[in-house]
C-alpha angles and dihedrals in degrees: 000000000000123000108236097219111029081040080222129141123245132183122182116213138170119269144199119213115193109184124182124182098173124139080260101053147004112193140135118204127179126192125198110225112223106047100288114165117205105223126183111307097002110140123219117199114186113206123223146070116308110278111228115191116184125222119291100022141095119216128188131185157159128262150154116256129189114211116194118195125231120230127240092259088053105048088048090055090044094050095048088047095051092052095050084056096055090046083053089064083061095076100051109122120203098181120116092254092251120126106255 
């Protein structure tokens, strides 16, 4: 389906959502049903009310997610961004500021 005014594609999947919130681990994973691959700038809403789990406890469950594809201009953008970022991480310094 194509949305009238973004002129971007959307597909809406199943989805399961697997939160933890446990003293080993804190995560939240989601996984599209029917093969759909997330590709750069791609964009995954996942319909429903807020999930609370409390601490100590795991939770899965079922939903609905709407997937809207980037274009080619945006992946692009998306991809180059992403790699200037990284490079970013380049110029971090952990040394004590004193001249060695």
């Amino acid at each position: 389906m194509t949305d009238p005014f973004k002129g971007k594609r959307t597909i809406d999947v199943p989805c399961t959502i697997e939160i933890e919130n446990t003293f080993e681990s804190l995560h939240a994973h989601v996984e599209l049903h029917g093969g759909i691959e997330i590709e750069a700038g791609d964009e995954v809403l996942v319909h429903g009310d807020p999930i609370r789990v409390p601490y100590g406890e795991k939770l899965t469950l079922e939903r609905m997610a709407t997937v809207t594809r980037a274009s080619r201009l945006e992946r692009l953008w998306t991809t180059l961004l992403a790699r200037l970022e990284l490079t970013e991480l380049y110029e971090v310094s952990f040394s004590s500021g004193r001249k060695l």
